[in-house]
VEXDREN-2710 file (C-alpha; in Angstrom, 1 decimal):
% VEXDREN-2710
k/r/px/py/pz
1/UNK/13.4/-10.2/-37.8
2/UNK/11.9/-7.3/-36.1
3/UNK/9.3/-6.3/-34.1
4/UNK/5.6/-8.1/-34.7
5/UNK/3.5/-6.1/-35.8
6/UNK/-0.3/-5.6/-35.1
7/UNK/-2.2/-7.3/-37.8
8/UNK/-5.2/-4.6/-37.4
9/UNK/-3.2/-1.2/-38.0
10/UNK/0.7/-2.1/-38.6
11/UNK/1.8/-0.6/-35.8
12/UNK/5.2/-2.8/-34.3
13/UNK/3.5/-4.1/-30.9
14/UNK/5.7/-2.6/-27.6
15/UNK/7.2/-5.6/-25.6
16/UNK/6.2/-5.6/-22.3
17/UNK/9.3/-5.1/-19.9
18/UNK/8.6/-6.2/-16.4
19/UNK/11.0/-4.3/-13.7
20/UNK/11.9/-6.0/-10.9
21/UNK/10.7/-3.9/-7.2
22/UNK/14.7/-3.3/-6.8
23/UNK/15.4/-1.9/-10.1
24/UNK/12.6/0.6/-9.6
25/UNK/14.5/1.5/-6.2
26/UNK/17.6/2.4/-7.8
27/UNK/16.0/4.7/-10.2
28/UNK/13.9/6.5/-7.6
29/UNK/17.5/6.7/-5.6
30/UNK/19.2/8.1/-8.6
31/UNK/16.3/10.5/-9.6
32/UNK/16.5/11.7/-5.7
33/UNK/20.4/11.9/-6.7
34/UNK/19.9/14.5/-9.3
35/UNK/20.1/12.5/-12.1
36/UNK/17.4/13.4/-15.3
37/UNK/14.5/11.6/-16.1
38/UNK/15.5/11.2/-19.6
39/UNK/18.7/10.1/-18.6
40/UNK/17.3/7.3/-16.9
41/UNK/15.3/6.0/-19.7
42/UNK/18.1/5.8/-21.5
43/UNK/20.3/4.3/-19.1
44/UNK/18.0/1.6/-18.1
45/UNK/16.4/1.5/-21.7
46/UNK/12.7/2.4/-20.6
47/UNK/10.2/4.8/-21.8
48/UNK/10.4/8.2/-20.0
49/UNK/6.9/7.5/-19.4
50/UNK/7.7/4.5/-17.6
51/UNK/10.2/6.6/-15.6
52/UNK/7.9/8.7/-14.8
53/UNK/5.4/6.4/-13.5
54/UNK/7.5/4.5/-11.5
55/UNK/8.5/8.0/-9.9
56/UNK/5.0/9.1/-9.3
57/UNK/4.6/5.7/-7.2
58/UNK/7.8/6.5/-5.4
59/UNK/6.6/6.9/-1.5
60/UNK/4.8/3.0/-2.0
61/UNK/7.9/1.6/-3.9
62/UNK/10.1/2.7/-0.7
63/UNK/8.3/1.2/1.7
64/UNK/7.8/-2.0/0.4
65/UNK/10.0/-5.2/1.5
66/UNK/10.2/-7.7/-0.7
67/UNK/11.9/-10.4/-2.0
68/UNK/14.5/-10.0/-4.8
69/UNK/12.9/-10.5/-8.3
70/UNK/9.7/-9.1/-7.3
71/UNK/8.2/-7.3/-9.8
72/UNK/4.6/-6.3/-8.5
73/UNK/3.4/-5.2/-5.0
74/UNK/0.1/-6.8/-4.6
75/UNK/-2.4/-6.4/-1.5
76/UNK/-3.8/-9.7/-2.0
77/UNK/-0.2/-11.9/-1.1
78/UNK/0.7/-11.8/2.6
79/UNK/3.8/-11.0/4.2
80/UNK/3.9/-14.3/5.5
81/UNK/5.2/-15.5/1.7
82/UNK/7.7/-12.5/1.4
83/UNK/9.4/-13.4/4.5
84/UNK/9.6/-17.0/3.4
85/UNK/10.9/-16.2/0.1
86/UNK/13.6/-14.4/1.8
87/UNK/14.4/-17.4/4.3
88/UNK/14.5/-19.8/1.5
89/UNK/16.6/-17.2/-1.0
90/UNK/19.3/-17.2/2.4
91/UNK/19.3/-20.6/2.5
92/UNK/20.0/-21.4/-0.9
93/UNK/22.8/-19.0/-0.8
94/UNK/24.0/-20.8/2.0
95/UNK/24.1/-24.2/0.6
96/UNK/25.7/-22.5/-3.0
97/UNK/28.5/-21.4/-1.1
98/UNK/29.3/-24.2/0.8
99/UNK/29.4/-26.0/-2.6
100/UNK/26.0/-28.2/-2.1
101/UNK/23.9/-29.2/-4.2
102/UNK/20.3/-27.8/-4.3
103/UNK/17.5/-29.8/-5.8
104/UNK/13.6/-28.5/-5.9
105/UNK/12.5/-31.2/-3.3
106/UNK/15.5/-29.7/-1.1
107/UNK/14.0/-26.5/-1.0
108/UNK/10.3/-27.5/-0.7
109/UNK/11.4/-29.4/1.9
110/UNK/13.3/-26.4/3.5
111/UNK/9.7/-24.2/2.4
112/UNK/7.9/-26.4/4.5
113/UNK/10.1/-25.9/7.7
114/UNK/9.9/-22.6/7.8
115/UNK/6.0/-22.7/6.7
116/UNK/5.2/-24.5/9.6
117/UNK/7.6/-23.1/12.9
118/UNK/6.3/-19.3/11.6
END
């Protein structure tokens, strides 16, 4: 089955591909390495456009610290969550490594904590 197509001019509709804050670090790293734009839509599977846009935002993309998984920087979420996301990503490593087990009320529980001794 392939693409879906638009119903108003058969055109296959793009899937949207959402790239996570890290992955669009590596590029920019690799482009700064020497390596070719087209290169790197191939290699990751993107547009060059896409490439190219995520090049032209470069200078914000290296500044910003967040989270693993992140896939947008936005203005309107404070640093307050990043930092907690980071705590809680730690922790859960922690306890996966130590062979415990992790429920959801386990890390709300943990979110709380560290919510309320910032």
């Amino acid at each position: 089955m392939g693409p879906k197509k638009d119903s108003d001019n058969g055109k296959a509709k793009r899937k949207t591909v959402r790239t996570t804050i890290e992955l669009k670090k590596e590029i920019i790293t690799k482009y700064e390495n020497g390596v070719r734009v087209s290169d790197l839509a191939s290699q990751y599977e993107l547009a060059k456009s896409t490439i190219s846009t995520i090049l032209k935002h470069k200078e914000v993309l290296k500044k910003a610290d967040v989270a693993i998984g992140v896939t947008a920087i936005s203005k309107q979420r404070p640093q307050i969550m990043e930092e907690m996301e980071k705590l809680l990503l730690i922790f859960t490593k922690e306890k996966m490594l130590a062979g415990d087990s992790i429920s959801e009320a386990l890390i709300c529980e943990k979110a709380l904590i560290v919510n309320y001794t910032k």
